[in-house]
C-alpha positions, 0 to 999 in steps of 0.5 A: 473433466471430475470437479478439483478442490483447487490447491491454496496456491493456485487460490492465492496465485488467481487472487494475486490475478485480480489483487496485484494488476502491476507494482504500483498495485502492491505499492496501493495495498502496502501504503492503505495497510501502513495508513490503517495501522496508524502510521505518522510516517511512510517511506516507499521505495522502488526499483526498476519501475517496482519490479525488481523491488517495493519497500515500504517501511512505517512507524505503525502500530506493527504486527506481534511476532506470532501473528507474522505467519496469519498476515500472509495468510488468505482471508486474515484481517485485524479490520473486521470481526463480525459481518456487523463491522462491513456496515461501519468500515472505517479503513482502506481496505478488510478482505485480508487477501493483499498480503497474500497475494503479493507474497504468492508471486514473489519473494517477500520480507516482512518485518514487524515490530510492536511499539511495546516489543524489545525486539522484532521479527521477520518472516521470508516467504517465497512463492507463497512458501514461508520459513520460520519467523525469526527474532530480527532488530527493527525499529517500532512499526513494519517493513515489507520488500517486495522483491521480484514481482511476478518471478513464478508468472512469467506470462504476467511478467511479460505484459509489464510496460517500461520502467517508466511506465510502471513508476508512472502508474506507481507514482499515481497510487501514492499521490492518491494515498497522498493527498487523503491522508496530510497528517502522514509524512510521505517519501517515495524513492525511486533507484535512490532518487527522490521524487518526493519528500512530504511532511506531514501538515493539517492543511491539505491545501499545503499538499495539494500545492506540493502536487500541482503546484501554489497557483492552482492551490490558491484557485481550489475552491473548498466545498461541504456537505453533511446529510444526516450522518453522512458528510463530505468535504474536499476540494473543487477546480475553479474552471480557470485551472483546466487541464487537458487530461484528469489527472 
């Protein structure tokens, strides 16, 4: 068979592949993007196990309205300049292809709002097909929908697990998120339930107790290191909190 240039739409589908494995993977990219844009707080909201819907909504620095159609765009990213930025990465996440990827395979709502804009703007894509940005009323920040994940993959939607099984891999991700990151107040919804409600606190050991609970807070061992310019600090187990998997 003759070598094809592949279309941009099948490139954004088999990234969306190797991007978005299931919805708690677009819960992951969405909260590191919302963490990397500063945001003091974090609202995610989910339905149906996140196949049906993933908000997110923060308080960041938000995206200017002529630069909606680049953040859905592939390989756009305000993370990274020039190849010197790969040796001093300091965010979540840079190759620019989550936003991409996710709008490929779904119908997508993205709202944004600068803190120094009168107004906001939206912009809809569906099935990597984007219409025009629009003037919208937001507040100063961003927010994504994520509505029916894998609609034009029906194969991929296919091999999803139950509702509970998905908000279980998506209730992991935002624990990981979570716990890096005390200084930012977290919510995550679940069909209009709460599951959690975290304020924000300088002491990671208050949102370590929130997840596991005050007794095995008050067994955390803290350790530290440095080793020229390289430092590491956290948390370890004394061996009387043993669990029976690892989570």
């Amino acid at each position: 068979m003759p070598i094809r240039q592949l279309s941009q739409s099948l490139i954004n589908k088999i990234a969306a592949g190797e991007v978005v494995e299931r919805p708690a993977s677009v819960v992951k990219e969405l909260m590191e993007n919302a963490v990397d844009a500063g945001a003091s707080r974090i609202d995610v909201s989910i339905e149906k196990g996140g196949m049906d819907l993933v908000r997110v909504v923060d308080n960041g620095h938000g995206i200017p309205a002529q630069e909606l159609p680049l953040a859905i765009a592939p390989h756009a990213t305000s993370k990274l300049v020039d190849a010197d930025d790969l040796f001093r990465v300091s965010t979540l996440g840079f190759r620019g292809e989550a936003l991409a990827s996710i709008a490929e395979i779904s119908r997508t709502v993205l709202r944004s709002r600068t803190h120094d804009s009168q107004a906001g703007a939206e912009l809809e894509v569906t099935g990597g097909s984007a219409g025009a940005v629009s003037p919208c009323g937001c507040p100063p920040g961003t927010f994504i929908e994520v509505h029916n994940l894998f609609y034009n993959t029906p194969v991929r939607r296919k091999f999803m697990r139950t509702v509970s099984t998905e908000f279980g891999h998506i209730s992991e991700a935002f624990t990981r998120i979570a716990l890096a990151a005390p200084h930012v107040h977290f919510t995550l919804r679940h069909n209009d339930r709460t599951v959690f409600d975290l304020p924000a606190s300088e002491n990671q050991l208050d949102r370590l107790a929130r997840f596991f609970g005050r007794e095995l807070a008050d067994h955390l061992i803290y350790v530290e290191s440095e080793d020229g310019d390289v430092g590491l600090s956290g948390y370890v187990a004394h061996p009387s909190q043993r669990r029976s998997n690892n989570r």
